[in-house]
C-alpha positions in Angstrom: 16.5 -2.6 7.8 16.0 -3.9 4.2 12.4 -3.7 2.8 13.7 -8.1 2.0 14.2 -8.4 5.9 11.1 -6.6 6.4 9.2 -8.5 4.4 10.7 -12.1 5.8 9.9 -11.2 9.1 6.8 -10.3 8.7 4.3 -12.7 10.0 0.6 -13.6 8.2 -0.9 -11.8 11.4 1.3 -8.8 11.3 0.4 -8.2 7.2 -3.7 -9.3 8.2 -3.2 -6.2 10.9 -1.2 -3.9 8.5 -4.6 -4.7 5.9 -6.9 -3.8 9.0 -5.3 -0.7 9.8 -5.3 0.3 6.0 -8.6 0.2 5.4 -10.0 1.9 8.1 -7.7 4.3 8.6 -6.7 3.1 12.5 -4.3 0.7 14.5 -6.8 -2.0 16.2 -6.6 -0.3 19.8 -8.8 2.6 17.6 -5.3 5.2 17.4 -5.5 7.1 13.9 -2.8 6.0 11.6 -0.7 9.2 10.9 -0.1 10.2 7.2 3.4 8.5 7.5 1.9 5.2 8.6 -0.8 5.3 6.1 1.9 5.7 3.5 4.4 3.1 5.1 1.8 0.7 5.6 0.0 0.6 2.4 3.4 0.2 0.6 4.2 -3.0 2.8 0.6 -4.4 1.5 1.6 -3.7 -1.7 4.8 -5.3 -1.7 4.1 -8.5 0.5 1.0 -9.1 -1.7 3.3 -8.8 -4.9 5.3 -11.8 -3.6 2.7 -13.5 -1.9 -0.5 -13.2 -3.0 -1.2 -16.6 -4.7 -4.8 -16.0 -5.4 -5.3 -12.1 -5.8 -9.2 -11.2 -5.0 -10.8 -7.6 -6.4 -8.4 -5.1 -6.8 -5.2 -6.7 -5.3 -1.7 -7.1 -6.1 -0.9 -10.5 -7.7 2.5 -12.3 -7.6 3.3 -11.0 -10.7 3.4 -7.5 -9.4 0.4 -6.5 -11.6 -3.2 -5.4 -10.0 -5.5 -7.9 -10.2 -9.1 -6.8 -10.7 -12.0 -9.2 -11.1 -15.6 -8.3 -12.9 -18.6 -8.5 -11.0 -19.4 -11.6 -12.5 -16.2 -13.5 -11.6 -16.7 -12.2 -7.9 -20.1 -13.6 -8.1 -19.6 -17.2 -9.0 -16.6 -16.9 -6.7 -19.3 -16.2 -3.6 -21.7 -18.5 -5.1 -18.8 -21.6 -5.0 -17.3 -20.3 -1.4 -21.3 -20.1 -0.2 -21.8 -23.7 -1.6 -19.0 -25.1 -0.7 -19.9 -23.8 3.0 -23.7 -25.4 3.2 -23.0 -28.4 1.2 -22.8 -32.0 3.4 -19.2 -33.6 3.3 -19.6 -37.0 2.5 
């Protein structure tokens, strides 16, 4: 299968799970990702994030295929908006 293929059929939930298993290392039934999975898996991140990642947050892959890293104080006000934005009444 091409990586293109790959990439169109993979769903929001399967990339969310592919991030999950990444970062900690296991599949969600609690099975160790083996080296080659680790590997395979991180790449597909990578790649779907460098075509679809809109709004990159610290230390992602943008659209434009370039990391994307945000200072402290960027990630800051961005919590600070997303924590307002959460308490504030709608009118």
């Amino acid at each position: 299968m091409e990586i293109d293929d790959l990439l169109s059929a993979m769903t929001p939930e399967v990339y969310r799970r592919l991030v999950t298993a990444v970062e900690l290392g296991k599949w969600a039934d609690g099975v160790p990702l083996t080296e080659s999975q680790k590997s395979s898996s991180l790449q597909l991140v990578m790649i779907w994030q460098s075509r679809h990642n809109e709004d990159p947050e610290h230390m992602s892959i943008g659209m434009n295929g370039e990391i994307s890293l945000k200072s402290k104080q960027a990630l800051k006000a961005l919590f600070n908006d997303t924590h307002l934005a959460t308490i504030r009444p709608q009118d």
